[in-house]
C-alpha positions as CSV (number, residue, x, y, z in Angstrom):
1,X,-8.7,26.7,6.0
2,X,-7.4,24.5,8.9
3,X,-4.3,22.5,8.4
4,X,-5.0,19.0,8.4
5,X,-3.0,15.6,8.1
6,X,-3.9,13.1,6.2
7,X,-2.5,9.1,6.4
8,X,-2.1,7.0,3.7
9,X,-2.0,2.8,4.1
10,X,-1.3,0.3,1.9
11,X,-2.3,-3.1,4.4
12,X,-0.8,-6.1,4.2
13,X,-2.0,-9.3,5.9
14,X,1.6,-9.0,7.6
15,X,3.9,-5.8,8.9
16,X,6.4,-5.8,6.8
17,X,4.8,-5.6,3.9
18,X,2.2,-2.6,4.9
19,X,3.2,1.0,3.6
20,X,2.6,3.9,6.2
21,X,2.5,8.0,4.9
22,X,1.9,10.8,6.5
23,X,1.0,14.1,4.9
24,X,0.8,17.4,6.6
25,X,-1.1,20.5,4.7
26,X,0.7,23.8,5.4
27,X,-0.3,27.3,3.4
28,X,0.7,26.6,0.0
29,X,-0.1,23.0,-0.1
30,X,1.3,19.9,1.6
31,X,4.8,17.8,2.3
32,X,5.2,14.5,2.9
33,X,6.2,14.1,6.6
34,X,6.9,10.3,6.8
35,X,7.1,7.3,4.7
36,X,7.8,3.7,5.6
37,X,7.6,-0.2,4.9
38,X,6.5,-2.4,8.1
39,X,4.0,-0.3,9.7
40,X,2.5,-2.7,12.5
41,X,-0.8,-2.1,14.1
42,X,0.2,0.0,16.6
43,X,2.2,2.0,13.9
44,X,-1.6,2.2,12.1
45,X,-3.2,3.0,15.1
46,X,-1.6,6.1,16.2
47,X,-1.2,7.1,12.8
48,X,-4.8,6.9,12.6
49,X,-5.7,8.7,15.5
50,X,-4.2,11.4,14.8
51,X,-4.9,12.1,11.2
52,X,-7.7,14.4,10.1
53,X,-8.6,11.5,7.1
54,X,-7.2,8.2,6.9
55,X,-7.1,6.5,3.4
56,X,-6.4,2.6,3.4
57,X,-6.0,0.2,0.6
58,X,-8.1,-2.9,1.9
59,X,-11.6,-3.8,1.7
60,X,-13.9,-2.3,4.5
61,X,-16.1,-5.1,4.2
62,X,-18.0,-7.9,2.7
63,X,-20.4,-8.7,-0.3
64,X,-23.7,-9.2,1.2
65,X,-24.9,-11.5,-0.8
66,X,-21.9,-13.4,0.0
67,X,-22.9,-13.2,3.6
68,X,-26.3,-14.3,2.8
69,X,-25.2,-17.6,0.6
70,X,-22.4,-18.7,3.4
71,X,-24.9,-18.0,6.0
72,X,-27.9,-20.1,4.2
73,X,-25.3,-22.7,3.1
74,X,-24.0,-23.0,7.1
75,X,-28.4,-23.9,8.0
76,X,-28.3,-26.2,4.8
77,X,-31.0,-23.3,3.4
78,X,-29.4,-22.1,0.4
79,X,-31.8,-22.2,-2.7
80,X,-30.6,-23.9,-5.3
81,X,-29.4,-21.2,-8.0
82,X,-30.6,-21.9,-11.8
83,X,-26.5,-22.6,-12.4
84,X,-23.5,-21.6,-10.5
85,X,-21.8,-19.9,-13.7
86,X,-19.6,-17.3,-13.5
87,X,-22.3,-14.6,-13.4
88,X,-24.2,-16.1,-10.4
89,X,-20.6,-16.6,-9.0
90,X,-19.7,-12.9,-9.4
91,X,-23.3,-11.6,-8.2
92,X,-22.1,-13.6,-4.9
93,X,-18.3,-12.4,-4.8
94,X,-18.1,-8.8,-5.5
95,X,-19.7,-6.0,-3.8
96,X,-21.4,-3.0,-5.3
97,X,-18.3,-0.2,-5.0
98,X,-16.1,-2.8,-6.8
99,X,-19.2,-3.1,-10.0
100,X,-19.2,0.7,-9.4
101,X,-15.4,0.9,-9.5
102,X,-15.7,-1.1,-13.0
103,X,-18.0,0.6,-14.2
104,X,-16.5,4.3,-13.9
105,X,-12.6,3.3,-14.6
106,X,-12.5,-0.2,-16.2
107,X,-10.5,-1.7,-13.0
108,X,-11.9,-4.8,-11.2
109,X,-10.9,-4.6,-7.3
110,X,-9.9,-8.1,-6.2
111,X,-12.8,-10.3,-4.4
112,X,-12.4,-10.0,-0.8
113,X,-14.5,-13.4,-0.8
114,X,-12.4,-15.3,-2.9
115,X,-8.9,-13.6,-3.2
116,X,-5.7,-13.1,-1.0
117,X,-7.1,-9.5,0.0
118,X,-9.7,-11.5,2.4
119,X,-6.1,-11.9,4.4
120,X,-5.5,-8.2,4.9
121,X,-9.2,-7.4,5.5
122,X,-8.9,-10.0,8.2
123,X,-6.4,-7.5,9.3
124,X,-8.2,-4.9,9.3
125,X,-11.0,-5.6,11.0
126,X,-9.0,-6.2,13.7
127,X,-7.4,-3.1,13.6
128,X,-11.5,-1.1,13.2
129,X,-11.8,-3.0,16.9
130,X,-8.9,-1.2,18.9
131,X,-9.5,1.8,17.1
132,X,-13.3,1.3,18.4
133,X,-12.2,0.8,21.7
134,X,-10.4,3.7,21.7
135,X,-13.8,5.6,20.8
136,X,-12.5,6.8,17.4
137,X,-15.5,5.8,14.5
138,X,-14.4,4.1,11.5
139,X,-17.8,3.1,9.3
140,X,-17.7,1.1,6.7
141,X,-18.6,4.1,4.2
142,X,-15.6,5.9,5.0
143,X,-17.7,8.8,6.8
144,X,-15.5,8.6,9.7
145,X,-11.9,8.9,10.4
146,X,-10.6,6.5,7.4
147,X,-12.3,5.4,3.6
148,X,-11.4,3.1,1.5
149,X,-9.5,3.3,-1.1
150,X,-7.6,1.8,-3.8
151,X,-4.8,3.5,-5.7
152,X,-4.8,1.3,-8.9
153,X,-8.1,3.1,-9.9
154,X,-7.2,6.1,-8.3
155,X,-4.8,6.3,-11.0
156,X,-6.9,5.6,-13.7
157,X,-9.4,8.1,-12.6
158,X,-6.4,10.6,-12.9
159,X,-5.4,9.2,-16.4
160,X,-2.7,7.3,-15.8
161,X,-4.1,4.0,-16.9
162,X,-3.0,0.7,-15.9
163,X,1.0,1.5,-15.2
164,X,2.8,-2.4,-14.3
165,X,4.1,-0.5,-11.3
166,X,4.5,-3.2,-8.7
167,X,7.0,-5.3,-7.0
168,X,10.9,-5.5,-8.1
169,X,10.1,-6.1,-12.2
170,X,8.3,-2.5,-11.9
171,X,11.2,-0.1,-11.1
172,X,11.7,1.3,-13.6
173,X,7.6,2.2,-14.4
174,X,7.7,3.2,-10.3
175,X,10.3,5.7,-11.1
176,X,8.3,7.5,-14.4
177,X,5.0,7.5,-12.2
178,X,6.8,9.1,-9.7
179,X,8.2,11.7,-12.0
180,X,5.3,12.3,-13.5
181,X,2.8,12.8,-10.1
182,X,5.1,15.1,-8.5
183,X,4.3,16.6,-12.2
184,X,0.9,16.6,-11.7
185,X,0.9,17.7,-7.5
186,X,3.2,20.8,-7.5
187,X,1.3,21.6,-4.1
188,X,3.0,18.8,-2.7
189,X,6.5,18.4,-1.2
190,X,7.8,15.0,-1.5
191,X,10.8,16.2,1.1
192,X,13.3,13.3,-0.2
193,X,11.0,10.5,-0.2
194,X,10.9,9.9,-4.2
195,X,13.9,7.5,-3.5
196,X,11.8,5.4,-1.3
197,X,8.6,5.2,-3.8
198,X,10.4,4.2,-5.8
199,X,11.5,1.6,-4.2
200,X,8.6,-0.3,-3.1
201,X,5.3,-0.1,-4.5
202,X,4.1,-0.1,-0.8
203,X,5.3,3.1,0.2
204,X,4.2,4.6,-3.5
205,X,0.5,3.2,-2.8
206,X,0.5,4.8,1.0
207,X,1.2,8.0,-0.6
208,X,-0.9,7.9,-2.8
209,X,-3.5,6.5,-0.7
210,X,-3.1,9.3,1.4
211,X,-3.5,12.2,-1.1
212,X,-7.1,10.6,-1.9
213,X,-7.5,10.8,1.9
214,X,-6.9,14.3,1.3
215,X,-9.4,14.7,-1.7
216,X,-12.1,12.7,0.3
217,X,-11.5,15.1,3.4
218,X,-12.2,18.3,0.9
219,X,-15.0,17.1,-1.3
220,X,-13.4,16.2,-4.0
221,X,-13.6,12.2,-4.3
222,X,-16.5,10.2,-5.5
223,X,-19.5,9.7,-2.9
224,X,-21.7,6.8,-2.9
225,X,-24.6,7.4,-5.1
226,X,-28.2,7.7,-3.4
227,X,-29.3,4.0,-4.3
228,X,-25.9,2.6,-3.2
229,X,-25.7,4.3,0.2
230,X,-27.1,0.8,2.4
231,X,-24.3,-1.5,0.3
232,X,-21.4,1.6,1.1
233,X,-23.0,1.1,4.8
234,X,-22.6,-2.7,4.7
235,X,-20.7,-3.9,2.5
236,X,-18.1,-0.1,2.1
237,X,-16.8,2.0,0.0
238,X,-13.8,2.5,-2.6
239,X,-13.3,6.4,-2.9
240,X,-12.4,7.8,-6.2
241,X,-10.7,11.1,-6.6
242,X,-12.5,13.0,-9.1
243,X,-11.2,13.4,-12.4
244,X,-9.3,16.4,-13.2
């Protein structure tokens, strides 16, 4: 089996909050090679470029339907909708991989439409144009270099449920979760970097980020179903590690 390396990002709309790991595979498994806080783009880029997968927490894209209503609305051609409840609302601001995401672990990804995240996507897109430049492929799917991913459900999908593991009031949860994954990844060498996960949520999420890079590069993660695959190409694609 060739060695590969596999990069794990957690983006933020700004540097200093975006989480950067690196993992290297070796014989018996894998060690962490680097972890750090206030990755900036040309920290990603190069990280990215080099990596065999690349797994990064931020949406790939947007709903289409969304696209659709702002486009109509921008003509003055939007049809009127029977009511703009919350279910026409929804229909408009999430994509299919977050419904799908629901539906198989009972997480709800935030809106890239209508929450904060649209910030870091911004980001990101950004980022998909230098490394295009470059000649390096990153499709919306994740069928390139880098997927999609979100480590709150990849979690669940693992059975670890909902853990409160973020920001400063979540130390102490940070600190059991990481106890308990290097439990459950024995093939992997953490090479002093527990500290830092600890720590920050950000560097915990680019880890883990990038060990569903891994199970996305080996065929272990979730694929878009056959009737989803034009909304993965359009809209992306949130890979789940399988269970078990």
């Amino acid at each position: 089996m060739a060695m590969g390396v596999f990069v794990g990002v957690d983006l933020a709309s700004e540097p200093r909050r975006t989480g950067l790991a690196v993992l290297r595979e070796h014989e018996d498994g894998a060690r962490i090679e680097d972890v750090r806080v206030g990755a900036d783009d040309g920290d990603l880029i190069a990280a990215i470029t080099h990596a065999s997968k690349a797994g990064v927490d931020v949406p790939f894209g947007w709903p289409s339907r969304f696209i659709d209503v702002v486009s109509a609305h921008r003509a003055d051609a939007l049809p009127a909708p029977p009511d703009t409840g919350p279910d026409w609302r929804r229909s408009v601001l999430f994509r299919e991989t977050d419904r799908e995401v629901h539906r198989l672990v009972g997480k709800t990804p935030l809106s890239v439409a209508a929450d904060k995240i649209a910030s870091p996507a911004i980001r990101w897109a950004g980022i998909v144009a230098a490394l295009r430049e470059q000649g390096l492929a990153t499709p919306r799917d994740g069928t390139g270099v880098a997927c999609e991913v979100y480590p709150g459900a990849a979690l669940a999908a693992w059975g670890f449920g909902a853990p409160r593991y973020k920001r400063a009031g979540g130390a102490l949860v940070r600190g059991e979760l990481v106890e308990q994954l290097a439990a459950r990844w024995p093939w992997l060498d953490w090479t002093g970097h527990r500290d830092e996960c600890t720590a920050s949520d950000d560097a915990l999420d680019a880890v883990i980020a990038a060990v569903v890079a891994r199970e996305v590069h080996h065929e272990r993660a979730v694929p878009p179903p056959a009737h989803l695959s034009w909304a993965a190409t359009e809209e992306g694609w949130i890979w789940l590690p399988r269970p078990g």
